[in-house]
C-alpha positions in Angstrom: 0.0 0.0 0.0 1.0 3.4 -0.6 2.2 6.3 2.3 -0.6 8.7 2.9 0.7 12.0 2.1 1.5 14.6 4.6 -2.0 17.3 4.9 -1.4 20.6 4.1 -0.8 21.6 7.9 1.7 18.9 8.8 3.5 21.1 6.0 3.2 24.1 7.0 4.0 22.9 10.9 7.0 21.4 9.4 8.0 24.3 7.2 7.5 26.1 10.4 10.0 23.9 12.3 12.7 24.5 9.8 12.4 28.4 9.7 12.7 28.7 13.7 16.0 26.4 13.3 17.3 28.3 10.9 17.9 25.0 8.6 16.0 26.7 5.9 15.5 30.5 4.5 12.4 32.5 4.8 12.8 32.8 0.9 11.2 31.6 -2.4 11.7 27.6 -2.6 12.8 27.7 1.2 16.2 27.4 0.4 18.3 25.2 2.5 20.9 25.8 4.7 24.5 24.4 5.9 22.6 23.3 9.2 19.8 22.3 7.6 21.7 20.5 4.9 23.8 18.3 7.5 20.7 17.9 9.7 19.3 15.8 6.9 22.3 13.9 7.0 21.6 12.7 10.6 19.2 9.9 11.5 17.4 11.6 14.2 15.0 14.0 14.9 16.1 17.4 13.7 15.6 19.0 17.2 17.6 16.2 18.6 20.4 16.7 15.8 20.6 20.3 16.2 21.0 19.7 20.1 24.2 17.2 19.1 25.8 19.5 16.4 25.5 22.4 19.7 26.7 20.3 21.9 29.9 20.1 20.0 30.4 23.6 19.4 29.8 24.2 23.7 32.4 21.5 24.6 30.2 18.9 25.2 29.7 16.4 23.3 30.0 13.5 24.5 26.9 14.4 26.8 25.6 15.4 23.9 25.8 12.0 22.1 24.7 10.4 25.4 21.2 12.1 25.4 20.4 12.3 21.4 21.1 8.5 21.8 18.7 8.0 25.6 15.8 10.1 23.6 16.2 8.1 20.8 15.5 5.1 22.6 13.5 3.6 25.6 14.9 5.3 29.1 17.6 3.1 30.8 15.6 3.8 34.1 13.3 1.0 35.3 10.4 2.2 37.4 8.9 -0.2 39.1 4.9 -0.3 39.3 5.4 -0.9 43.0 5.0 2.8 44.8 7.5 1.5 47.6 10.3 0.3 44.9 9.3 3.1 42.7 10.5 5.3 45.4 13.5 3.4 45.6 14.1 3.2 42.1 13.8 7.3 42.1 16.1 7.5 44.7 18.9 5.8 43.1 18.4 7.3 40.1 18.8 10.9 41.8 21.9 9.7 43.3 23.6 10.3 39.5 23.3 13.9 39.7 24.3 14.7 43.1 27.7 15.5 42.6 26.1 18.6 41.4 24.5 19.8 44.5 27.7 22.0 45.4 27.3 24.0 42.0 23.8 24.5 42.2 20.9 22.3 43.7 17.6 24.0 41.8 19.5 22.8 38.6 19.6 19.2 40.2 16.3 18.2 39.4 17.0 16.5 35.9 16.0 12.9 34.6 18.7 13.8 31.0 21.6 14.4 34.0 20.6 11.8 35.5 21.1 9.5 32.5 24.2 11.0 31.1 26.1 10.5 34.9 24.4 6.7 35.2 25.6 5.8 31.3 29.0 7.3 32.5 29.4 5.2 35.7 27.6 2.1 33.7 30.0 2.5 31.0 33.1 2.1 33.6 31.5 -0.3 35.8 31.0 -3.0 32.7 34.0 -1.9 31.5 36.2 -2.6 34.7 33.8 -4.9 36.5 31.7 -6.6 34.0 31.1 -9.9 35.9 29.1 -7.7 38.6 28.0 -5.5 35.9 24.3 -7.0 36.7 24.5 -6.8 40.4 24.9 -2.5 40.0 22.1 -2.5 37.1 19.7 -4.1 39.9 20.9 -2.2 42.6 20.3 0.9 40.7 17.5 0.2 38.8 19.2 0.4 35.7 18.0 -1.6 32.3 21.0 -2.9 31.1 20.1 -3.8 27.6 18.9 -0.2 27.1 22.2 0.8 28.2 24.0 -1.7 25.7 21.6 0.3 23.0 22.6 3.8 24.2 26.3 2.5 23.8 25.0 1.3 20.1 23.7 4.8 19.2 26.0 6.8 20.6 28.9 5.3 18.1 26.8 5.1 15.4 25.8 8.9 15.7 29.7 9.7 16.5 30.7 7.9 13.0 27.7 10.3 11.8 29.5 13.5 12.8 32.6 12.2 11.1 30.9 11.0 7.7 29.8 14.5 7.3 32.5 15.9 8.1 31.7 17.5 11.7 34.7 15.1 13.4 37.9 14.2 12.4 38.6 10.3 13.0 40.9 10.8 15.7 37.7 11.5 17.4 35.7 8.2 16.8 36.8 5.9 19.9 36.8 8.7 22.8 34.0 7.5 24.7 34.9 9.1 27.9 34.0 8.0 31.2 1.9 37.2 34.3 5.5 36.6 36.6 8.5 37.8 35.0 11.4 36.7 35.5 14.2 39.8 35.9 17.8 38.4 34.2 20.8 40.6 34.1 23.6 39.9 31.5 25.9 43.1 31.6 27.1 42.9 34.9 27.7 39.0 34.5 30.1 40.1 31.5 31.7 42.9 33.0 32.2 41.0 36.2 34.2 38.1 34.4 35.7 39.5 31.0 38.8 39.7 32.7 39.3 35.9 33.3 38.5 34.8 29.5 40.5 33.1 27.5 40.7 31.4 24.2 43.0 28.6 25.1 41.0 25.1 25.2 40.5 24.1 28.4 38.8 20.7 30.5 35.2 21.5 31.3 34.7 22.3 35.3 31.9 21.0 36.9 29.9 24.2 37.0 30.6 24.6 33.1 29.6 20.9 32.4 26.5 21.2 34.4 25.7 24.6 32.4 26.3 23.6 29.2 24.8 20.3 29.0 21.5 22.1 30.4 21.6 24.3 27.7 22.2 21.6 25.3 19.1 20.3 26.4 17.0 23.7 26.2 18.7 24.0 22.3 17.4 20.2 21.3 14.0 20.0 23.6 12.5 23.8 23.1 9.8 24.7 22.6 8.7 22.2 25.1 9.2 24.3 28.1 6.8 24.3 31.4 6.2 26.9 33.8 6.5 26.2 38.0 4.0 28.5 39.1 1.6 29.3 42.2 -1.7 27.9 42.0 -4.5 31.1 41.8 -7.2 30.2 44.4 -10.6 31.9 44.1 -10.6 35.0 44.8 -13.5 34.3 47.5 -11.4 31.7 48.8 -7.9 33.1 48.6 -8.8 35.9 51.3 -9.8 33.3 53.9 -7.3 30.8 53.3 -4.3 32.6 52.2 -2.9 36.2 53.1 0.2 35.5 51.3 1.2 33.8 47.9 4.2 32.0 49.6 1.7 29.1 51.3 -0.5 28.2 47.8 0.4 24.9 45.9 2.5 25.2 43.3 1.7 23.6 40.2 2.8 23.2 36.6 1.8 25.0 33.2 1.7 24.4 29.4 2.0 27.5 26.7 -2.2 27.0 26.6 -2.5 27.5 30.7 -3.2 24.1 31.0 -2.2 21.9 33.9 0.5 19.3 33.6 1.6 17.2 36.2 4.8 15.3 36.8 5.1 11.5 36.7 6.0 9.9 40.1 8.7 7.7 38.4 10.6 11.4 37.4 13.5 12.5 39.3 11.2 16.0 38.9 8.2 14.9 41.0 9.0 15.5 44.6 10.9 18.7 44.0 7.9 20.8 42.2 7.9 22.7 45.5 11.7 23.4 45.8 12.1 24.7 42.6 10.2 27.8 43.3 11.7 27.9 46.9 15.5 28.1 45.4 14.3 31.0 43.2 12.1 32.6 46.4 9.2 31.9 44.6 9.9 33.5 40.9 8.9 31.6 38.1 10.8 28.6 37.7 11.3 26.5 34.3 11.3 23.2 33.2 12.2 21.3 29.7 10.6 18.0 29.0 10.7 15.5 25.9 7.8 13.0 26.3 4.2 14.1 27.7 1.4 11.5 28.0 -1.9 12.0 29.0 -2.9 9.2 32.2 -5.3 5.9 31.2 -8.3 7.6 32.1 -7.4 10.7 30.8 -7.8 13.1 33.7 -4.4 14.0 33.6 -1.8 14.9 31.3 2.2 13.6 32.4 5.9 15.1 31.8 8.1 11.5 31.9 11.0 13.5 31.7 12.2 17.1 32.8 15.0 19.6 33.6 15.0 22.6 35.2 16.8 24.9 32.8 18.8 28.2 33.1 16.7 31.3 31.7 19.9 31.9 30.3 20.0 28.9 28.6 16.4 29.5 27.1 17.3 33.0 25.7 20.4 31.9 23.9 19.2 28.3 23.1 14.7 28.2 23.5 14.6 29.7 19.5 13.5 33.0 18.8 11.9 35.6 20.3 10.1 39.0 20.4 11.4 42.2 22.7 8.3 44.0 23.8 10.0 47.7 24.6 6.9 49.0 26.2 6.9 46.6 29.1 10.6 45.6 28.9 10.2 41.8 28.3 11.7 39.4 26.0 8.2 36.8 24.7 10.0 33.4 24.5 8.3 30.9 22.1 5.3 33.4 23.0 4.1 32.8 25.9 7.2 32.9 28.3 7.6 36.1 29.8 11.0 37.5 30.7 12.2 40.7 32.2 15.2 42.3 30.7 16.2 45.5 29.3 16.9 46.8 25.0 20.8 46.6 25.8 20.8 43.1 27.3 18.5 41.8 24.7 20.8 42.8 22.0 23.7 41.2 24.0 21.6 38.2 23.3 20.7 38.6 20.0 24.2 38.9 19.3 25.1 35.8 21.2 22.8 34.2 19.4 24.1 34.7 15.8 27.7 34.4 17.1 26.5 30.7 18.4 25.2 30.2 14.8 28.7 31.5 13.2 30.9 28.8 15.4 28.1 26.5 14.4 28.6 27.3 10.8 32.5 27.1 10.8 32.1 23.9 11.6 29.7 23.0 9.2 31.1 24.6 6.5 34.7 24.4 6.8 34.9 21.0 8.3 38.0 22.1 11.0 38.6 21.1 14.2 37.9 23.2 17.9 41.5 23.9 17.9 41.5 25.5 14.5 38.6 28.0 15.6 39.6 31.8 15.4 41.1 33.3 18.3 37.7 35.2 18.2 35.2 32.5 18.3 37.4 30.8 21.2 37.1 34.0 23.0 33.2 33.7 22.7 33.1 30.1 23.4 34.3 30.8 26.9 31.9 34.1 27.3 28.8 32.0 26.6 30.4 29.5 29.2 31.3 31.9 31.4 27.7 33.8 31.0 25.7 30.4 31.1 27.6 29.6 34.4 
């Protein structure tokens, strides 16, 4: 039988796609472009393969080809349907991203982290201790077939980069172990311009935690929710609450709608906290697979990160600068504060990002063979992210 051909919307949603990514021109015959061109080349989703072609020009790719490859496949976590293991299960699985908690806890509260520290310490452990390999899978709820097919992908989209000419081949076998919210990017800058530099340098952990966030926000936008309070009636908000800080928080979709976060996320039992580490400003959080419940009362994030808003104005697409009320619209509906000088810094940023990423695509050269220049603004985007 033959393929049933695309409706006129799925084309247009499509088209849509491609404009926002910049992988085609708003011009006659939608011309394409280097990123589009090489994102055709990739066997993945092309919000997934833009997030891995950024993930190379921010330093980290190997995270990079660890989550293209876990969204591309069934999660490695197992959640049992037993609520007393399932709390254990969550548990061990927020034990991979603890090592962050000295950087920043609010930024914690990710199930992709999660996955890329577990393949890391999977990866060593059936490397180095492969008899017990099992033992640690069970111990930390960990599927270790899905593991074996996260290993799979991840070469398979390395050789990827190097058949289009992203990598060299010296690079092929390095598996490595109506809130607003007010953002201010001058003084971050002015505060650290002193300390860049354009040598190459091994990531910190504030900078890897930073960066593989907003390789995240880059491949998962627009899908972005919003931690918010909930808004009682107003009949009932004057006898049971004199202050915002003791409503419920909840969580919101671009349409206002209410999502909720599966138990089995690492995301789940820190809803609260997230608006508590920000003292109760809006807080944000990118997911890749939403479900609605079996009898459909409910609608479910599987998987979530809180994100930098940083992150989201260089990486969450474009967006409009409302002057009048000082406010950037991100994928328009999230609303953040910021003035006409930062929002140029960003805009700026933002193409710069593009130019690295172009470089790469179009000249086929190495990190090391970037321009003094484009070093100097990889490490201010670091530096600005962290």
């Amino acid at each position: 039988s033959c393929l049933t051909s695309p409706s006129i919307n799925q084309i247009k949603r499509s088209i849509s796609i491609l404009l926002e990514m910049n992988a085609i021109l708003p011009l006659p015959n939608y011309p394409i472009t280097p990123l589009g061109y090489h994102l055709a080349r990739l066997p993945m989703d092309v919000k997934l393969g833009k997030m891995l072609l950024l993930s190379i020009c921010l330093q980290c790719l190997e995270a990079g080809l660890t989550l293209t490859a876990s969204l591309c496949n069934k999660s490695p976590f197992i959640n049992p349907s037993d609520s007393n293991k399932l709390s254990q299960a969550v548990n061990a699985h927020e034990k991979f991203v603890k090592k962050y908690d000295a950087v920043n806890p609010r930024f914690v509260c990710s199930d992709h982290l999660a996955i890329v520290n577990a393949y890391i310490e999977w990866d060593y452990n059936n490397t180095t201790n492969h008899h017990n390999i099992y033992d640690w899978c069970n111990k930390n709820y960990i599927d270790h077939k899905a593991m074996i097919d996260i290993k799979k992908l991840r070469e398979n989209y390395r050789h990827n980069l190097v058949d289009i000419g992203i990598l060299s081949t010296n690079n092929t076998n390095n598996d490595e172990m109506d809130d607003l919210v007010e953002v201010d990017i001058v003084d971050n800058l002015i505060m650290k311009s002193s300390t860049l530099t354009y040598k190459q340098k091994s990531l910190s952990l504030t900078e890897e935690l930073y960066l593989t966030l907003s390789t995240i926000s880059a491949g998962l936008s627009p899908q972005f929710a919003k931690v918010a309070k909930f808004k009682l009636p107003s009949d009932k908000a004057k006898k049971k609450s004199k202050n915002n800080q003791n409503l419920p928080s909840r969580l919101m979709q671009s349409d206002g709608s209410v999502l909720s976060v599966h138990p089995s996320s690492t995301v789940c039992r820190h809803v609260q906290d997230i608006l508590d580490w920000t003292s109760n400003v809006n807080g944000f959080i990118a997911y890749h697979k939403k479900m609605a419940s079996s009898n459909k009362s409910s609608i479910y994030i599987y998987d979530g990160s809180v994100i930098p808003i940083f992150s989201m104005l260089l990486f969450g697409g474009d967006y409009i600068y409302d002057s009048p009320r000082g406010q950037a619209i991100i994928c328009g509906w999230i609303k953040i504060k910021i003035n006409e000088l930062n929002v140029a810094i960003c805009k700026r940023l933002q193409l710069e990002i593009f130019d690295i990423l172009k470089v790469y695509l179009e000249g086929n050269i190495q990190v090391n063979e970037l321009t003094e220049r484009q070093n100097i603004l990889i490490d201010a985007i670091v530096l600005l992210l962290s």
